[in-house]
N, CA, C and O atoms as a printed pandas DataFrame, in Angstrom:
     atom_number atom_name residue_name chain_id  residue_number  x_coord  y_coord  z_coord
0              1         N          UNK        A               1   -3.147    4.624   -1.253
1              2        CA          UNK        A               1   -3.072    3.863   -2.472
2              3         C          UNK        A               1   -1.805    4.209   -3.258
3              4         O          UNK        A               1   -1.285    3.315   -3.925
4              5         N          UNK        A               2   -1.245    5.480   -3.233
5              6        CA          UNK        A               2   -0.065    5.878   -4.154
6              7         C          UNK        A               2    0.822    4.839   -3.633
7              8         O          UNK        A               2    1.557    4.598   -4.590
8              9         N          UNK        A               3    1.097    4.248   -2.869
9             10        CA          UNK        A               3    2.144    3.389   -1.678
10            11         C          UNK        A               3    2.097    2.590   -2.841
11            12         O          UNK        A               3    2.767    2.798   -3.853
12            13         N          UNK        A               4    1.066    1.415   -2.630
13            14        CA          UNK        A               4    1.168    0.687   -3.954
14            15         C          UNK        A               4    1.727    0.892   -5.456
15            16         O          UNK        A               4    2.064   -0.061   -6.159
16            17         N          UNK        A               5    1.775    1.970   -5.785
17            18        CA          UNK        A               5    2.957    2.297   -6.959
18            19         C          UNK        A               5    3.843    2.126   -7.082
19            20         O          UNK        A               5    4.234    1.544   -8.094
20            21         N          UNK        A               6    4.744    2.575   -6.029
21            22        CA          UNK        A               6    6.595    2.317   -5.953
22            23         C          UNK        A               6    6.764    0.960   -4.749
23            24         O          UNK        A               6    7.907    0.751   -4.345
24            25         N          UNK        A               7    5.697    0.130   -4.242
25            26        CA          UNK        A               7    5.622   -1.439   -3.699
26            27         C          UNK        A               7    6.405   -2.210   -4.799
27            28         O          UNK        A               7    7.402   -2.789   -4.368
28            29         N          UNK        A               8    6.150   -2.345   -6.198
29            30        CA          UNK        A               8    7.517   -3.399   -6.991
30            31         C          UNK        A               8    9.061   -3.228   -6.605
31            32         O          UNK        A               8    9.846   -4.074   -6.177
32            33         N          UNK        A               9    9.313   -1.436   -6.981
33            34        CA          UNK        A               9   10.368   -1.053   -6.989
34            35         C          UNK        A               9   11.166   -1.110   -5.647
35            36         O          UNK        A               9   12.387   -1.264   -5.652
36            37         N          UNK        A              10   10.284   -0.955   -4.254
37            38        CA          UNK        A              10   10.903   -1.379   -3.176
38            39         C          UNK        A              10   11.202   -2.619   -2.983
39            40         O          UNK        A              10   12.358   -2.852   -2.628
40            41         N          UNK        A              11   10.278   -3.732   -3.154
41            42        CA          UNK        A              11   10.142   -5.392   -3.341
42            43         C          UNK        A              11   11.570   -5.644   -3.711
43            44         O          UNK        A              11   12.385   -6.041   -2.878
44            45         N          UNK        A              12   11.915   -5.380   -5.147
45            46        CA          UNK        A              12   13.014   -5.245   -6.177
46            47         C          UNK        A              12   14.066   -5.001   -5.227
47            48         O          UNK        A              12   14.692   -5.974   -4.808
48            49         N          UNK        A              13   14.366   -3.781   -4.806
49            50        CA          UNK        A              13   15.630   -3.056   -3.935
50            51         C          UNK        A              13   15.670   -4.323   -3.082
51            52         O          UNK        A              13   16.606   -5.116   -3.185
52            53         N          UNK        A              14   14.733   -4.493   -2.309
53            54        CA          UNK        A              14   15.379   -5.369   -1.010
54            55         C          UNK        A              14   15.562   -6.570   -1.140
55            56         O          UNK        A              14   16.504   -7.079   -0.532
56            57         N          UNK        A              15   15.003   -7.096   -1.686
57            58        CA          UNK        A              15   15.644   -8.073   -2.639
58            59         C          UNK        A              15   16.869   -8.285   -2.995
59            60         O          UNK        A              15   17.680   -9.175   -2.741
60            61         N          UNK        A              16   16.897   -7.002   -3.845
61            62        CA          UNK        A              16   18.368   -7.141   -4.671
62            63         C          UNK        A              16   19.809   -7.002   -3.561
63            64         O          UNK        A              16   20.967   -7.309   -3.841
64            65         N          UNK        A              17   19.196   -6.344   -2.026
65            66        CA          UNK        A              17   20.318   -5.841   -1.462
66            67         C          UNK        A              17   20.169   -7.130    0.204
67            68         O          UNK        A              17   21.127   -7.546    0.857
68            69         N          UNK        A              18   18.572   -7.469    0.465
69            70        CA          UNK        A              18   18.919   -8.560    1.570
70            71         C          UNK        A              18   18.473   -9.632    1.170
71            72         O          UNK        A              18   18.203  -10.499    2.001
72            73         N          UNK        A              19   18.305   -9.830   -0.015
73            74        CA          UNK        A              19   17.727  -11.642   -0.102
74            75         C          UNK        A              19   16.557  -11.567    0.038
75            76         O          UNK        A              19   16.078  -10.489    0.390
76            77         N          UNK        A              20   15.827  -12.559   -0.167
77            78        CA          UNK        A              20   14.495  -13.118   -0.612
78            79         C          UNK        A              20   13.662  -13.154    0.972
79            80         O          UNK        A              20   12.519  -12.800    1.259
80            81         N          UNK        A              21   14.725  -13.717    1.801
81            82        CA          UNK        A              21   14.073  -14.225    3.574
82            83         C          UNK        A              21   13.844  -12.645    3.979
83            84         O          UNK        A              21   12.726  -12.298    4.360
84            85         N          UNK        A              22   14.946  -11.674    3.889
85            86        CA          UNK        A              22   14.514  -10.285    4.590
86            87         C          UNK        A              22   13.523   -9.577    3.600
87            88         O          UNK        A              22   12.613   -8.920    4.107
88            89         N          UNK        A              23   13.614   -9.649    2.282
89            90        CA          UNK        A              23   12.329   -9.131    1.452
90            91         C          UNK        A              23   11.182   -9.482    1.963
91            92         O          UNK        A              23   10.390   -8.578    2.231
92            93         N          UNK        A              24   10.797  -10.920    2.233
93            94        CA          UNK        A              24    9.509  -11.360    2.408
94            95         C          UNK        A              24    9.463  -11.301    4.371
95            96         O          UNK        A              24    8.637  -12.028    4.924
96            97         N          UNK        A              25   10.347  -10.451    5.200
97            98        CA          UNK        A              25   10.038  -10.326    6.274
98            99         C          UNK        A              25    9.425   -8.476    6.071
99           100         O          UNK        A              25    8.441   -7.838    6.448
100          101         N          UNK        A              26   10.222   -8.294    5.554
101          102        CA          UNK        A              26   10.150   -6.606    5.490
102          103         C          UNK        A              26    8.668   -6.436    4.998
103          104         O          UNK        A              26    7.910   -5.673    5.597
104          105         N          UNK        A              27    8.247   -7.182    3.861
105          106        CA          UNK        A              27    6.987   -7.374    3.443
106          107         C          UNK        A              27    5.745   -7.632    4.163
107          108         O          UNK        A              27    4.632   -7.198    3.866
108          109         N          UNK        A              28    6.125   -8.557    5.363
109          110        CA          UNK        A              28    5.186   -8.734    6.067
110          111         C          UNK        A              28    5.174   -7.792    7.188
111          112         O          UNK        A              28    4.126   -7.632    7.815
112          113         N          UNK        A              29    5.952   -7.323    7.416
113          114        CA          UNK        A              29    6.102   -6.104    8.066
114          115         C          UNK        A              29    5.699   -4.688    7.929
115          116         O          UNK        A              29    5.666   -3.808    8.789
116          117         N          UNK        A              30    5.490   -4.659    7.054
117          118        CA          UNK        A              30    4.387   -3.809    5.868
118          119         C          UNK        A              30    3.055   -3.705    5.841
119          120         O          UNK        A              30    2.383   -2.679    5.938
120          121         N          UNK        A              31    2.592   -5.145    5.663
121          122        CA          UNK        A              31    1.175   -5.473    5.833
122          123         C          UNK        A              31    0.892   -5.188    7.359
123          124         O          UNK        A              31    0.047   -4.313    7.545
124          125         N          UNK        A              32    1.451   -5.774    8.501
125          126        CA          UNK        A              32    0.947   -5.776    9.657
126          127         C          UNK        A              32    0.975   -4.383   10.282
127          128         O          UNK        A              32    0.114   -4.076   11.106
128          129         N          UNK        A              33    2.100   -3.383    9.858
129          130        CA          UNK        A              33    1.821   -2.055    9.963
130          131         C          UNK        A              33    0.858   -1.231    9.438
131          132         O          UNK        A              33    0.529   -0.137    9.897
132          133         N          UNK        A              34    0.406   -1.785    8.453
133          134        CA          UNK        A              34   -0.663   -0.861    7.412
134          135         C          UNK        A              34   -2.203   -1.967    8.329
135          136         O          UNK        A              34   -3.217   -1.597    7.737
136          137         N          UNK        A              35   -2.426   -2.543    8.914
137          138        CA          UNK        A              35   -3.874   -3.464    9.317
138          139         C          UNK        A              35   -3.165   -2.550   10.884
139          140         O          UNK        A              35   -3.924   -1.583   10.838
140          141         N          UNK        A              36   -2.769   -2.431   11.431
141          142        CA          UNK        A              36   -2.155   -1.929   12.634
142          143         C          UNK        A              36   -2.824   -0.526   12.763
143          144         O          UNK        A              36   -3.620   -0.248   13.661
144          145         N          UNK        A              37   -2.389    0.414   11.689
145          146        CA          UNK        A              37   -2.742    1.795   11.325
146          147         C          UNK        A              37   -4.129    1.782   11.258
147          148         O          UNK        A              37   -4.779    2.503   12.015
148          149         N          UNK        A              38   -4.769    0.914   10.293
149          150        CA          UNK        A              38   -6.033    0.841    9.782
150          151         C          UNK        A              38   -6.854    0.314   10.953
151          152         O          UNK        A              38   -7.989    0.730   10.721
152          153         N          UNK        A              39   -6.884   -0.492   12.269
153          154        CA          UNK        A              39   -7.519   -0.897   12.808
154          155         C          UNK        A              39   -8.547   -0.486   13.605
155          156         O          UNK        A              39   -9.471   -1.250   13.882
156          157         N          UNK        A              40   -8.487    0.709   14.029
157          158        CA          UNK        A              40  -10.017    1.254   14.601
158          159         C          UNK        A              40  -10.999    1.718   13.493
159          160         O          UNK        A              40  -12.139    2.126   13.716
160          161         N          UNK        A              41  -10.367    1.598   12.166
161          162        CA          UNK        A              41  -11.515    2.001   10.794
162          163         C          UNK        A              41  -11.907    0.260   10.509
163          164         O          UNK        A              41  -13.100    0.058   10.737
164          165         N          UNK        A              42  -11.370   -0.628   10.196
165          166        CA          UNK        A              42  -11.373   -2.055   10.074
166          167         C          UNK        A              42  -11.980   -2.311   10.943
167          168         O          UNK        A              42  -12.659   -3.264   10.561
168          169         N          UNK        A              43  -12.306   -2.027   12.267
169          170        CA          UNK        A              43  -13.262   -3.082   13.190
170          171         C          UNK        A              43  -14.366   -2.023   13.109
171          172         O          UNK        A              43  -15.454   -2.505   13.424
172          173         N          UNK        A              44  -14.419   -0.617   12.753
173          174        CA          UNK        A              44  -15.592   -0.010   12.879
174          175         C          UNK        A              44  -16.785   -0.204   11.268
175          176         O          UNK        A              44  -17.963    0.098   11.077
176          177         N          UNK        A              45  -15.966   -0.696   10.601
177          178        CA          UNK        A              45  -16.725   -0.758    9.295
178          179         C          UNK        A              45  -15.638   -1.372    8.150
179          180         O          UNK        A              45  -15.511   -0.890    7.024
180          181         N          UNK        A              46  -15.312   -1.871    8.371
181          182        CA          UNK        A              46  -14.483   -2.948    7.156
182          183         C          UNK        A              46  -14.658   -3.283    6.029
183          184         O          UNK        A              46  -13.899   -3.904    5.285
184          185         N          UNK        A              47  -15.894   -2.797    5.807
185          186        CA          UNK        A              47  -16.202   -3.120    4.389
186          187         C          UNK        A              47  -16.102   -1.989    3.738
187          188         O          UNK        A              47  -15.469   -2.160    2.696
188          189         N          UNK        A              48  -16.563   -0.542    3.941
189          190        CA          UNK        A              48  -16.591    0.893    3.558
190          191         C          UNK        A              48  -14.845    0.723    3.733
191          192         O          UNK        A              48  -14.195    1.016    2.729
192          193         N          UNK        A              49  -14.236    0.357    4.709
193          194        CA          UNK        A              49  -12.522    0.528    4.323
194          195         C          UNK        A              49  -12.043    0.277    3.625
195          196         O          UNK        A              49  -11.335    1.157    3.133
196          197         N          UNK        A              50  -12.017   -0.803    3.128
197          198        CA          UNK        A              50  -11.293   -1.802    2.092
198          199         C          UNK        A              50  -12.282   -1.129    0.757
199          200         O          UNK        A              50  -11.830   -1.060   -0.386
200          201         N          UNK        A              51  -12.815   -0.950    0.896
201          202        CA          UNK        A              51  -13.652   -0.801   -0.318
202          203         C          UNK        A              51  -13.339    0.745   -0.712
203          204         O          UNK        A              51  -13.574    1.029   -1.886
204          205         N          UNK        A              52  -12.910    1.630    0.004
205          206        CA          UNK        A              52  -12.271    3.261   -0.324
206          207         C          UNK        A              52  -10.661    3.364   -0.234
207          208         O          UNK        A              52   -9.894    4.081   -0.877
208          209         N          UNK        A              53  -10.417    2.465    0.719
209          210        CA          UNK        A              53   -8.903    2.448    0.903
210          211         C          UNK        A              53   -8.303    1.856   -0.215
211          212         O          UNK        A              53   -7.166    2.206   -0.533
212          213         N          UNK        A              54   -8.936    0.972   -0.883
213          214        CA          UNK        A              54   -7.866    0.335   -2.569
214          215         C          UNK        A              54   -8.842    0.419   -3.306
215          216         O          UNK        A              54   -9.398   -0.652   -3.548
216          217         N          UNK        A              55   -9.392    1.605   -3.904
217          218        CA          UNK        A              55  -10.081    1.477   -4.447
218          219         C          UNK        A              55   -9.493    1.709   -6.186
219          220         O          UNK        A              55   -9.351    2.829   -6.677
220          221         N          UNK        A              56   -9.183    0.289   -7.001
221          222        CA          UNK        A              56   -8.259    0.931   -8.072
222          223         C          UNK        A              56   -9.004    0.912   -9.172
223          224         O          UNK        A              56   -8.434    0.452  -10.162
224          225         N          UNK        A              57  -10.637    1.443   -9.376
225          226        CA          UNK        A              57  -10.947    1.702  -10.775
226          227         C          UNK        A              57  -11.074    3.024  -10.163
227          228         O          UNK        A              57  -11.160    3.857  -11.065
228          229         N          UNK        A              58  -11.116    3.492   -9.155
229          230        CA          UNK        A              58  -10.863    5.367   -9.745
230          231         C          UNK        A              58   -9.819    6.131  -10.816
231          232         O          UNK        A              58   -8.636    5.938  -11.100
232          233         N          UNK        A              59  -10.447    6.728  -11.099
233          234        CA          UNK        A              59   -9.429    7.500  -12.579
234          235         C          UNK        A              59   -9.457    9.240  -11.546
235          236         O          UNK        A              59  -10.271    9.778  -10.795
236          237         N          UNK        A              60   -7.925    9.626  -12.140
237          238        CA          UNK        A              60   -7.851   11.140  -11.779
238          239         C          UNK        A              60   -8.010   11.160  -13.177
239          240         O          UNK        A              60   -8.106   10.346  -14.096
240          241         N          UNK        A              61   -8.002   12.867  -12.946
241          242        CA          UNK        A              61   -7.949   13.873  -14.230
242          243         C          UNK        A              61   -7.068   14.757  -13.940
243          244         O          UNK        A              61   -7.044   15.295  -12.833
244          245         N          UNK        A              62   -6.112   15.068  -15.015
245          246        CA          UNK        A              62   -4.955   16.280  -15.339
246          247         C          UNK        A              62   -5.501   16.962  -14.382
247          248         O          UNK        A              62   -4.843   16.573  -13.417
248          249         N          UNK        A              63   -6.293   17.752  -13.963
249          250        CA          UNK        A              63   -6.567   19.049  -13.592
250          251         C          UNK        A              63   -6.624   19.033  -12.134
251          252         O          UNK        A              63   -6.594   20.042  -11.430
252          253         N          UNK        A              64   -6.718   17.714  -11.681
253          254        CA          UNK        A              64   -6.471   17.518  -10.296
254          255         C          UNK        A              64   -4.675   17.290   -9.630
255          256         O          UNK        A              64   -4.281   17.047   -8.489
256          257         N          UNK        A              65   -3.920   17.500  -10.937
257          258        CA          UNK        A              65   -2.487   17.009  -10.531
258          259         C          UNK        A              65   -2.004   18.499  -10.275
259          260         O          UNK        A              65   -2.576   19.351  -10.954
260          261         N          UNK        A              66   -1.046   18.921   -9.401
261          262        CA          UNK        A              66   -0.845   19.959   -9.168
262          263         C          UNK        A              66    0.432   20.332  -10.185
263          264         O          UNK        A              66    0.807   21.502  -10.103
264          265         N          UNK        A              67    1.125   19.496  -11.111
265          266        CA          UNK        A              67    1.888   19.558  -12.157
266          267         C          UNK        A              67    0.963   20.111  -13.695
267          268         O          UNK        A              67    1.642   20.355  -14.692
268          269         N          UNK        A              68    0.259   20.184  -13.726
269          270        CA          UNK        A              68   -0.924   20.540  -14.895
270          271         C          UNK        A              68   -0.709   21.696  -15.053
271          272         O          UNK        A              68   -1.383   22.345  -15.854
């Protein structure tokens, strides 16, 4: 899930440096690597995946950051 954090700021870069056609290839290139990775958890239970793998109402707490 941290991946998804700095996903704008990469979007942005490649963009800014190959155009819109290699952004949105690189992008999909992204997705099909990450369902690629994920695929023996995705066909074994797909719903428990998706459902732990992005899971974005979890909250940390300070005390779990190793900067605290």
């Amino acid at each position: 899930m941290h991946v998804l954090l700095f996903l704008p700021a990469l979007l942005l870069n490649l963009n800014y440096h190959f155009g819109i056609v290699k952004t949105i290839l690189s992008f999909l290139f992204l997705v099909v690597m990450q369902v690629i990775l994920g695929l023996e958890w995705i066909l074994h239970n797909s719903e428990s995946y998706f459902g732990r793998a992005y899971e974005f109402g979890r909250g940390f707490d300070y005390y779990e950051s190793k900067n605290w």
